[in-house]
N, C-alpha and C positions, 0 to 999 in steps of 0.2 A: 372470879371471872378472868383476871390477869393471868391465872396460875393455868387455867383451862388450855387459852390461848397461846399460853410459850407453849406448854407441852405439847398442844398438836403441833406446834409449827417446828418444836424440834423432832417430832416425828416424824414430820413434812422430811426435813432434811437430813434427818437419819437413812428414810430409805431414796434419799437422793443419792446421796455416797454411796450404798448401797448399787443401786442401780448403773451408778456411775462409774464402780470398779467393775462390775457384769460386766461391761461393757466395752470396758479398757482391756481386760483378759478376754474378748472374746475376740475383737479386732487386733490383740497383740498376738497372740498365739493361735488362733483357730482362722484367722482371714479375715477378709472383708471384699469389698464392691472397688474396684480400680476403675475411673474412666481414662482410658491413655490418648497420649494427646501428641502426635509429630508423628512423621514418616518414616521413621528407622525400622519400623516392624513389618510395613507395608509389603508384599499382601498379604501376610499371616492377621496380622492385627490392624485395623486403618485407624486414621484419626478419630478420634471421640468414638471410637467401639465401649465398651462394657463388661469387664474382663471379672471374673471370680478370683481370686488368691489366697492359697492355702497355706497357712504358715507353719505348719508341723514339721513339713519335710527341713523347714532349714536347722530347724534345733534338733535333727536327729539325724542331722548330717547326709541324707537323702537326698539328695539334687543329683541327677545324673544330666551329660552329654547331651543336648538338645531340648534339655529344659527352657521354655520361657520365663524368666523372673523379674520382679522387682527389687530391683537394689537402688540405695539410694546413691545418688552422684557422686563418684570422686570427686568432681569440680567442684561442686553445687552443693555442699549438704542438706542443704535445705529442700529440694526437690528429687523425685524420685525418676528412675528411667526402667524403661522397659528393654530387655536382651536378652537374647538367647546362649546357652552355653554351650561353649564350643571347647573349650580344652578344661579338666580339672587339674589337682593340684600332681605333677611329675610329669605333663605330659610335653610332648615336644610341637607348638600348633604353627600350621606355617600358612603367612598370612600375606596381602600385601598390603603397603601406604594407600589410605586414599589419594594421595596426592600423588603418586605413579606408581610404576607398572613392575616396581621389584618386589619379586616373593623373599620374603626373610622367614627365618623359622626362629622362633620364641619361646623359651621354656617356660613353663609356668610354676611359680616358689608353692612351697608346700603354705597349706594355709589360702589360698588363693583359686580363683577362678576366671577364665580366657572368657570375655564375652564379644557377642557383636549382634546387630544389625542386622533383620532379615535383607534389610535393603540397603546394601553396603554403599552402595552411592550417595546414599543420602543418611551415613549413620556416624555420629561421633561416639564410637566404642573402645575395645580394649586397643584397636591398631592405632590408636590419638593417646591415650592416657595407659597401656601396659595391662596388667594383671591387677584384677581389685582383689580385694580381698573379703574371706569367705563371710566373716560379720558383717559387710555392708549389704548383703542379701537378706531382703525383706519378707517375700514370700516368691513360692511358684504360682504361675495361671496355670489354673486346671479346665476352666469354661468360659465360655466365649457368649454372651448375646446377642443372636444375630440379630439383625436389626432393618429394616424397613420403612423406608423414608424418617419420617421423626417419631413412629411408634415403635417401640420395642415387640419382639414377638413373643409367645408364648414359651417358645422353642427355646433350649438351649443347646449351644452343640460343645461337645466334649473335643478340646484340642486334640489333635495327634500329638501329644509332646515331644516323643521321642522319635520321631524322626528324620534324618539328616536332610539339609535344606536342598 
């Protein structure tokens, strides 16, 4: 009876692991469900939207110019930001301070990517912290759930990724 009992319950936990690495490789590499949360994206993305992110294009070096992505914080490792890309790695991006009104142009290091803010007034992006770099990119949003009071819709709408803001 003892003998019964371990062995379902390591079985139990055999395809726990199991299930549990599924899982891990399906949210590491294939995407997952992002709810984004602050005004930098505003009005591409709003607070608490719903966002889809696909994580192939970053391990296959696939991110182009006007991409939305998840990378996670220079500042913060710990939590993740949502931005748009604005310059890849040679490009020359000219940008200004939020905190005034000079345009400076910035090259961007190889290995690296210029982000920012659909809503630069209210964004700490690459023009506060420079050039991140191309590993701290998590995934791109590819879909968007729109959303309707506090029910989600049926609907899903496919970003325009690529177009300049």
């Amino acid at each position: 009876m003892f003998r019964n009992a371990l062995g379902k319950t390591l079985r139990f936990l055999g395809y726990t692991v199991q299930y549990g690495c599924i899982a891990h490789c399906a949210f590491e590499y294939l995407g997952g469900i992002v709810v984004c949360s602050g005004p930098s994206m505003e009005p591409t993305i709003q607070s608490s939207d719903i966002v889809f992110s696909e994580n192939l294009s970053r391990h296959f070096y696939s991110i182009r110019k006007g991409d939305i992505v998840i990378v996670k914080s220079p500042t913060d490792p710990k939590s993740n930001i949502c931005k748009r890309v604005i310059g890849l790695e040679g490009d020359k991006v000219c940008t200004s301070n939020p905190s005034d009104f000079l345009k400076t142009h910035s090259f961007v290091p190889k290995g690296h990517v210029w982000l920012e803010g659909d809503n630069l007034r209210n964004s700490t992006d690459s023009r506060c912290y420079g050039p991140v770099p191309y590993g701290l990119i998590r995934g791109r949003i590819c879909f968007k759930a729109e959303q309707t009071s506090s029910r989600v819709c049926s609907e899903i709408i496919c970003l325009n990724i690529h177009l300049s803001k």
